[in-house]
N, C-alpha and C positions, 0 to 999 in steps of 0.2 A: 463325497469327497470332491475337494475342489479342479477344476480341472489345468495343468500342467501344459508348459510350453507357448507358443505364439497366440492358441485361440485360448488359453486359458487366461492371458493377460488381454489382449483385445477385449477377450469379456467381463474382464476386472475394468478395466479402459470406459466401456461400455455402461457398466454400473454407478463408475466414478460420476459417470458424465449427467446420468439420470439423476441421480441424488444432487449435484451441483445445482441442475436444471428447475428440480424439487424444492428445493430450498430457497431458491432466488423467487419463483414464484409464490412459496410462502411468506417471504419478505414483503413481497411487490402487493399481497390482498392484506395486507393485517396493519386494520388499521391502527393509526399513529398520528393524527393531527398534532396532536401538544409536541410530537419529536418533530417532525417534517421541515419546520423551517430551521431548523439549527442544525439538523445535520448538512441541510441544502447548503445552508450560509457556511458549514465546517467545509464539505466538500468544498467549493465555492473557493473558499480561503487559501486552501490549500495547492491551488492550483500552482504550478512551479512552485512549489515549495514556499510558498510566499510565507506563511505561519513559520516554520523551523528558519527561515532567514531572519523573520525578523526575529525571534528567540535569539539566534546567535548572536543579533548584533547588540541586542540587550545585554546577555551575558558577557559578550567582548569590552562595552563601555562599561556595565558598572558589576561586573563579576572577578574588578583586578586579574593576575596574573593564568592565573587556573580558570576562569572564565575565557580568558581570549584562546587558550590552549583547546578547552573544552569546543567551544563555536571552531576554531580552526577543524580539529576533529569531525565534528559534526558537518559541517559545510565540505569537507575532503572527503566525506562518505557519501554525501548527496550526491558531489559531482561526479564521483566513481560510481555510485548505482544508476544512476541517470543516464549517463553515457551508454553505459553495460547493457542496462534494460532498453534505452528506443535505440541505438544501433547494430545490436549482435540478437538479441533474446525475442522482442518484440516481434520484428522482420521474419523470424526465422520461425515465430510461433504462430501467427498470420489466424487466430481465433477471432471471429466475428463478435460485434459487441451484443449484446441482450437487445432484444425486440420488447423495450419495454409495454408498446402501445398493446399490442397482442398478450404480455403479460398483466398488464389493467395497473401498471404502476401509477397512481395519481401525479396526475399534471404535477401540484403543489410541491413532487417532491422533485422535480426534474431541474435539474441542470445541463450547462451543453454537452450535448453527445459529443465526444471525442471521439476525430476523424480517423485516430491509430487503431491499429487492433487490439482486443479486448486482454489477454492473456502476457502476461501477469500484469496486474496492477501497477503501472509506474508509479501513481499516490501513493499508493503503502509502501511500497518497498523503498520510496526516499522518507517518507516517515521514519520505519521502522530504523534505517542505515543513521536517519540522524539520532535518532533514540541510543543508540546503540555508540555512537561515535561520539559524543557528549556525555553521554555514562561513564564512558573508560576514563578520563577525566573529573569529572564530576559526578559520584558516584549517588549522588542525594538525588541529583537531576534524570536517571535515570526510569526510574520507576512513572514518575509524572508525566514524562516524554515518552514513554511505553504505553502507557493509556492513554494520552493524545493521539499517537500512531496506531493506534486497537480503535479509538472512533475514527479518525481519519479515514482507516479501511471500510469501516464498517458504511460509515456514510457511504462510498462509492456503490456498495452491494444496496444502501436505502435507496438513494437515485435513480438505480436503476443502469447505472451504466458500467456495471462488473457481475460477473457471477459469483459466488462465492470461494468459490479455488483461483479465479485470480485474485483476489486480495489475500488469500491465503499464501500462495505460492509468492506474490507479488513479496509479502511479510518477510516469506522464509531467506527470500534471494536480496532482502534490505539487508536483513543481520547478516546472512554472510559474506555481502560485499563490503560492508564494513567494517567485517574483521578485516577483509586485506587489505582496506584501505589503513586500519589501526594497524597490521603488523608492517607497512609499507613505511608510515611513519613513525612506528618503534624502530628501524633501522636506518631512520636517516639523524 
């Protein structure tokens, strides 16, 4: 039976951590040459949100009126996840990034180590936020923009410079600032 209380979760804490640790190092050996440069070049992309802007602006020129609505959406949940996550979430979660050289992540896949802390993924979770704030709008565009935002993250974990629970949690904390960012302007 599991054990109950402060050291039963420390040691759930503890477990999380290994399996996270587990998994990123299974990432980091298996090899993937034919993946390597396109996830590098996705990651890469996505840096400030560069991909999902330019989506928006695509959709705001030639996606007429449910287009511009959808990128407003979409771009109002960036700028709410973004904020959220490097000045409240970020700071305050102060995780160190993956030692990829000691994990033997191939050079090939590397991009620049980012100087923030590791925990949560700010890539994913503007991914996800835009996925999610463009769906409520355009509900076609969702799904497509979901699986963009699902390699988006996943590239960060291939690079080498996320563990796996941050782009996971980074995911979780996209779609839910998005929602208030969508219920913020369902009330205006």
């Amino acid at each position: 039976m599991a054990e109950r209380g402060p050291r039963g979760l420390r040691n759930a804490l503890e477990e999380l951590r290994r399996l996270d640790q587990a998994v990123y190092a299974a990432v980091a050996v298996s090899p993937t040459p034919s993946l390597d440069s396109a996830l590098r070049g996705l990651s890469h992309a996505a840096d400030y949100s560069r991909i999902s802007f330019a989506i928006a602006g695509a959709l705001a020129v030639f996606g007429g009126a449910a287009g511009r609505r959808a990128a407003f959406r979409g771009v109002a949940s960036i700028a709410l996840t973004s904020a959220t996550m490097n000045l409240t979430v970020k700071p305050w979660a102060r995780r160190r990034r993956p030692d990829r050289e000691s994990a033997k992540v191939p050079p090939a896949r590397h991009v620049r180590m980012p100087t923030s802390t590791s925990f949560p993924s700010g890539h994913s979770a503007a991914a996800f936020a835009f996925a999610d704030g463009v769906g409520r709008n355009l509900p076609w565009a969702g799904p497509p923009l979901t699986v963009l935002a699902f390699l988006v993250a996943y590239s960060r974990v291939h690079t080498g410079v996320h563990y796996p629970g941050d782009v996971i949690v980074g995911s979780l904390c996209g779609v839910a600032l998005a929602e208030v960012a969508n219920l913020a302007i369902d009330r205006t």
